[in-house]
C-alpha positions in Angstrom: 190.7 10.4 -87.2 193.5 9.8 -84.4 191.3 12.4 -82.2 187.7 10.2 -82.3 190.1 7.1 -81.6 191.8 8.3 -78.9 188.4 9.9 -77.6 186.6 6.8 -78.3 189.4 4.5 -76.3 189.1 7.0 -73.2 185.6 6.5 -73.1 186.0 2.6 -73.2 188.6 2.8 -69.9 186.4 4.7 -68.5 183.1 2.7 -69.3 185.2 -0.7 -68.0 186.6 1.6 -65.2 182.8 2.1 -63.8 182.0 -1.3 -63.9 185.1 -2.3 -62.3 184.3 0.8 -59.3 182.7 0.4 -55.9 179.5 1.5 -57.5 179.5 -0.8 -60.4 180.0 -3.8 -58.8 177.7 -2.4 -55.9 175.0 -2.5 -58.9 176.3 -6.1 -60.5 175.8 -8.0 -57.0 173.2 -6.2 -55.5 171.6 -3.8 -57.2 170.3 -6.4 -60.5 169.1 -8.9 -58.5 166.9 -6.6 -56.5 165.9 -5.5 -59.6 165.4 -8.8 -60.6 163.6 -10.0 -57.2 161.0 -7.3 -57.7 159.9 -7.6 -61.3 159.7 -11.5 -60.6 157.4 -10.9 -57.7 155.4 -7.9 -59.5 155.1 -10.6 -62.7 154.1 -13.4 -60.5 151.6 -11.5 -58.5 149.8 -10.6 -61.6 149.7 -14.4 -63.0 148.5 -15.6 -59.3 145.7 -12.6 -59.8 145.2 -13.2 -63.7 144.7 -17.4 -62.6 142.3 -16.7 -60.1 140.2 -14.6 -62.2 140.6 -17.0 -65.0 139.6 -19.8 -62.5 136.6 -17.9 -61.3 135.3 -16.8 -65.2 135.4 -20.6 -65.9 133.4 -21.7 -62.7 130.8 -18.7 -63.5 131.0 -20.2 -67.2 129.9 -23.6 -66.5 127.3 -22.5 -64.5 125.9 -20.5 -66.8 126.2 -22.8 -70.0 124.5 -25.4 -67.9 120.6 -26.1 -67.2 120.7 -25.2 -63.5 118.9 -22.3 -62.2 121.0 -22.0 -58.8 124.4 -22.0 -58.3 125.5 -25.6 -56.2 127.5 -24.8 -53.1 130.7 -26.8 -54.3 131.0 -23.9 -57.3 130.3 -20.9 -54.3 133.3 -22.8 -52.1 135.3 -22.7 -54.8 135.2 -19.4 -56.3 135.2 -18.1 -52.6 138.5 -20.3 -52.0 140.1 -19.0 -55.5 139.5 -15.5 -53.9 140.9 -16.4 -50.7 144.1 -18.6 -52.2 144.9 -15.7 -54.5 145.0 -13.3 -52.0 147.1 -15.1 -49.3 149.5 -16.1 -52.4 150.4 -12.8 -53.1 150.7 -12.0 -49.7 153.1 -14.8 -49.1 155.1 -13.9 -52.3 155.6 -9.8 -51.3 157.1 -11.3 -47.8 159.7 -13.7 -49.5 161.0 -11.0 -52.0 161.4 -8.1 -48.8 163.1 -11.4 -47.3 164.9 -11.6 -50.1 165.8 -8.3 -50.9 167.3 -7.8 -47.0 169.5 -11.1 -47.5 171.1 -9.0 -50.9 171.0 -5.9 -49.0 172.9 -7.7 -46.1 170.6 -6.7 -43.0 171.7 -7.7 -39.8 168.6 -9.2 -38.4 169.9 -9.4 -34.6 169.9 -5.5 -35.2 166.4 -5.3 -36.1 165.1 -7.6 -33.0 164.6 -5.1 -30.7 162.7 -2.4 -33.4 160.6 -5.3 -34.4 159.8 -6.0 -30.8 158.4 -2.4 -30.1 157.2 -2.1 -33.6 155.3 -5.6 -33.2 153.8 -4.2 -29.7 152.0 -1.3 -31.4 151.1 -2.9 -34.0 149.4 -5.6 -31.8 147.2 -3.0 -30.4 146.2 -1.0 -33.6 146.4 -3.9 -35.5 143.9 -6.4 -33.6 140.9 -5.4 -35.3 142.8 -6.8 -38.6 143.3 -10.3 -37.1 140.1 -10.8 -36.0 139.0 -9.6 -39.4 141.1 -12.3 -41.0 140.5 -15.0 -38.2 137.1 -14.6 -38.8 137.1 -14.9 -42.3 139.4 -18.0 -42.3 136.8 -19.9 -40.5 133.7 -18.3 -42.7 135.6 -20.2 -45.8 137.0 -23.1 -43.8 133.2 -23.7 -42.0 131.1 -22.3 -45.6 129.1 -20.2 -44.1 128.4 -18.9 -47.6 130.0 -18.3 -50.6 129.9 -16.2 -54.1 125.9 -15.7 -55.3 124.7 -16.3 -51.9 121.4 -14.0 -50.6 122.6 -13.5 -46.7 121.4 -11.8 -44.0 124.8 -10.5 -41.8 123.9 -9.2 -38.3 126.8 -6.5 -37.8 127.9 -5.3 -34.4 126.6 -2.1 -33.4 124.2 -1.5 -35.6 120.9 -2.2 -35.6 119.5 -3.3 -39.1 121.0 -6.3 -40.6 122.9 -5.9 -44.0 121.4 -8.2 -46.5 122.5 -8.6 -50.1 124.2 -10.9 -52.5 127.5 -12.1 -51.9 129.6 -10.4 -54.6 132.9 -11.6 -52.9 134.8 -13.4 -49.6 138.1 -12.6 -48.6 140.1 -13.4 -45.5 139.2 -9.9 -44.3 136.0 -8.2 -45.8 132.7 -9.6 -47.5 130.9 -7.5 -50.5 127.4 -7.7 -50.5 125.2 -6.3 -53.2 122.6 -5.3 -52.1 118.6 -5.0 -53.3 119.3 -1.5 -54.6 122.0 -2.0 -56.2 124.6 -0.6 -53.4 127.6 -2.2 -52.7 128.1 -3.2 -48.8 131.5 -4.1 -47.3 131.7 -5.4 -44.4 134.8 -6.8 -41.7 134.3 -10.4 -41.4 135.7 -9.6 -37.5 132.2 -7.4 -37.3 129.7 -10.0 -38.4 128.1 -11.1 -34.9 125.1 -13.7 -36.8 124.9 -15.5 -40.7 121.4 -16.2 -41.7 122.2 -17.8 -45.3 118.9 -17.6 -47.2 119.9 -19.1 -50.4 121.9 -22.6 -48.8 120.9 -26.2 -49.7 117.2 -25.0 -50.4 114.6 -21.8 -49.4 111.1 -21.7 -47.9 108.5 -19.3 -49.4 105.9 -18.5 -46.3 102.4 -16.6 -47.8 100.1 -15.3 -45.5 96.8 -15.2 -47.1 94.1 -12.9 -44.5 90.6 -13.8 -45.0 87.6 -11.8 -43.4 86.1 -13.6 -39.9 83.1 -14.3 -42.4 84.1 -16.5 -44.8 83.4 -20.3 -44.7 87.4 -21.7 -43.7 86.0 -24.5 -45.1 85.9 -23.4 -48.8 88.9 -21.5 -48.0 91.2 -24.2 -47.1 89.5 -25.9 -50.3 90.3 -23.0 -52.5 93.9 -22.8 -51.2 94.2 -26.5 -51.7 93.6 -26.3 -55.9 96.2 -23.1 -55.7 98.5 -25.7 -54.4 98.0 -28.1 -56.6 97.7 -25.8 -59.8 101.1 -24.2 -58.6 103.0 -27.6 -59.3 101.1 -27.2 -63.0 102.4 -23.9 -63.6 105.8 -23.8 -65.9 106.8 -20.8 -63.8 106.8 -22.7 -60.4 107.6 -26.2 -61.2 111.2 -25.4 -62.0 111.6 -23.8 -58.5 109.3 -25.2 -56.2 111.3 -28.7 -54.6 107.4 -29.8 -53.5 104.3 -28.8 -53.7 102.9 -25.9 -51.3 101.7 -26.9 -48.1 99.0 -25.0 -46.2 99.2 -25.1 -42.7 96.5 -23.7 -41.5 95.5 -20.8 -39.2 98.2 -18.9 -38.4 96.8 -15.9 -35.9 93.3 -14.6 -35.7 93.0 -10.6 -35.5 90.0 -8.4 -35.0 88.0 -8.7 -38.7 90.7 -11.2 -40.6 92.0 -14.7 -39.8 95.1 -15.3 -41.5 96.2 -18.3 -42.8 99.9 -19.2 -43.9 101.4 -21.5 -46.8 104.9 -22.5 -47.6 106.7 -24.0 -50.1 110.1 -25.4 -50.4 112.0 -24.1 -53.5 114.8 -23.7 -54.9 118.0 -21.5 -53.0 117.2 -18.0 -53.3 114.4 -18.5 -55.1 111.7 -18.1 -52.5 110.9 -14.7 -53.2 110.0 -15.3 -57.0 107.9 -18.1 -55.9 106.3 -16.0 -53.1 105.4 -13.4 -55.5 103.7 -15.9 -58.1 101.9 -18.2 -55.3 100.2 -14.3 -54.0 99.0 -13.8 -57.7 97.5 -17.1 -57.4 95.9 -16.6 -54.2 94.3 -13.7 -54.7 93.0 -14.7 -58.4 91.5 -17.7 -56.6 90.0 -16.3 -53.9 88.0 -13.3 -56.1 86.8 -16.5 -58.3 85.5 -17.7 -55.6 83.6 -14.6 -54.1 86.3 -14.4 -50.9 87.4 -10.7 -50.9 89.6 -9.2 -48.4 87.8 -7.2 -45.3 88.3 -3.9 -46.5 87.0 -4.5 -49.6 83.8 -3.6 -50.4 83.1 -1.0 -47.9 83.5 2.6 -48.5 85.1 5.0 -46.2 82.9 6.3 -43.6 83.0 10.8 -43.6 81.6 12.3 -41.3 80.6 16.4 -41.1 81.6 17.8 -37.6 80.0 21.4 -37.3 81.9 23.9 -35.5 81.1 25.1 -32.3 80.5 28.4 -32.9 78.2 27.6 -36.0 76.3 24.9 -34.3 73.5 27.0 -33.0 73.3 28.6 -36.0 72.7 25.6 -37.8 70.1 24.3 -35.6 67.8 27.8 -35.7 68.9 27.7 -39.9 66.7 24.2 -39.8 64.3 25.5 -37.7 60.7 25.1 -39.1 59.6 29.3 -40.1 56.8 28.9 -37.5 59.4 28.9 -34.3 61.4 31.1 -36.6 58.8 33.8 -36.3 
């Protein structure tokens, strides 16, 4: 009994002995509020992330409980500034807790000015592609170029073909596009040379509709005329189309076809769904009507070229048998 007392009494001094050591206090002042600093920050990036996902679930909600068809460019600018504001937030908050962290740790900062200096100059030269990237995306949000569920058209710098997709999501330094396939693009903001935004404010569909040389324009034009108007009739198309069609008229004339064109103003990135079903219309009014594209109609034209070397032979072969003999 008197050993495990005296044993548990040793233990004690030493226990208050640590605490009261170089180390101990090192870890009371310094080393728990790093501690401290850290899981705070860690804890606080993950609300500013779990807020802007929350805030970007709820704008994707409303638009989806309501009757609109098209996302309105307010809700894109605002789930592409949630994206933005989350990300510099938790950008800002890892630079005040190092900040803090070298306060604790007792840093001298004139030490450091020189380093920084040197540090900073490299960085400035391998790092420049980053601050155009986020330049350039500060003024795509800031000017709204485009924003989340947009169909764009980005022309990057040295390459050829544009990338074209759906905006899946804007940042200060990269834009995700989703494309037709399915494949997910990223591109550098700092890389995108032109925006063509196909789905902003409001879309054009353009049809163009070739008719052979021979065919009366007249009851063309007519014929194209009651697509337009049937295509305001049509529960399909009067939900997207902003007016009725318009046919403007000949467009280019070509060897056997004159092609006409007709647009129609529809809703944003809806002019390809409205292309598709004003062509179905078209062409089920024009085969009504008896107008049938050139090519239809006339079978391909084979012809049998003899060989050389068996074209004598075939002419003696249908030779009358008098000249034969």
């Amino acid at each position: 009994m008197t050993n495990s007392t005296v044993l548990a009494l040793s233990f004690a001094d030493r226990w208050h002995g640590f605490w009261g050591g170089t180390i101990g206090e090192w870890i009371l002042a310094r080393g728990v509020p790093i501690a401290l600093y850290l899981i705070g920050g860690l804890l606080a990036a993950r609300f500013i992330t779990w807020l802007a996902n929350r805030i970007v679930r709820r704008i994707d909600a409303e638009y989806r409980e309501s009757d609109q068809l098209v996302r309105s460019e307010s809700a894109k600018h605002r789930q592409a500034v949630a994206s933005v504001i989350s990300w510099v937030s938790v950008a800002l908050l890892f630079v005040i807790v190092m900040v803090q962290v070298s306060t604790i740790l007792a840093i001298p900062v004139g030490s450091l000015v020189a380093p920084a200096a040197v540090l900073g100059a490299a960085l400035g030269f391998g790092a420049q592609r980053v601050v155009q990237d986020l330049l350039s995306g500060f003024f795509i949000i800031t000017e709204k170029q485009y924003g989340f569920g947009d169909l764009v058209s980005l022309t990057v710098g040295n390459i050829a073909e544009p990338a074209e997709g759906t905006v899946e999501d804007v940042t200060l330094r990269v834009t995700k596009l989703r494309s037709s396939e399915g494949a997910m693009l990223t591109i550098p903001n700092g890389q995108i040379v032109k925006t063509v935004n196909l789905s902003k404010d409001w879309a054009r569909a353009v049809i163009d509709i070739p008719v052979p040389t021979s065919a009366d324009l007249n009851l063309v034009n007519e014929v194209l005329h009651g697509v337009a108007e049937k295509a305001m009739e049509d529960p399909s198309l009067d939900a997207l189309l902003l007016d009725a069609p318009q046919l403007m008229g000949v467009e280019s004339i070509e060897l056997d076809t004159v092609n006409l064109r007709m647009v129609a103003r529809t809703l944003p990135g809806k002019q390809f769904e409205v292309g598709r079903r004003i062509r179905q219309l078209v062409v089920r009014a024009l085969r009504r009507a008896g107008i049938v594209s050139p090519t239809e109609g006339h079978a391909p034209m084979v012809e049998a070229i003899a060989h050389p070397a068996t074209a004598g032979g075939a002419e003696e072969t249908q030779a009358p048998p008098e000249q034969k003999k």
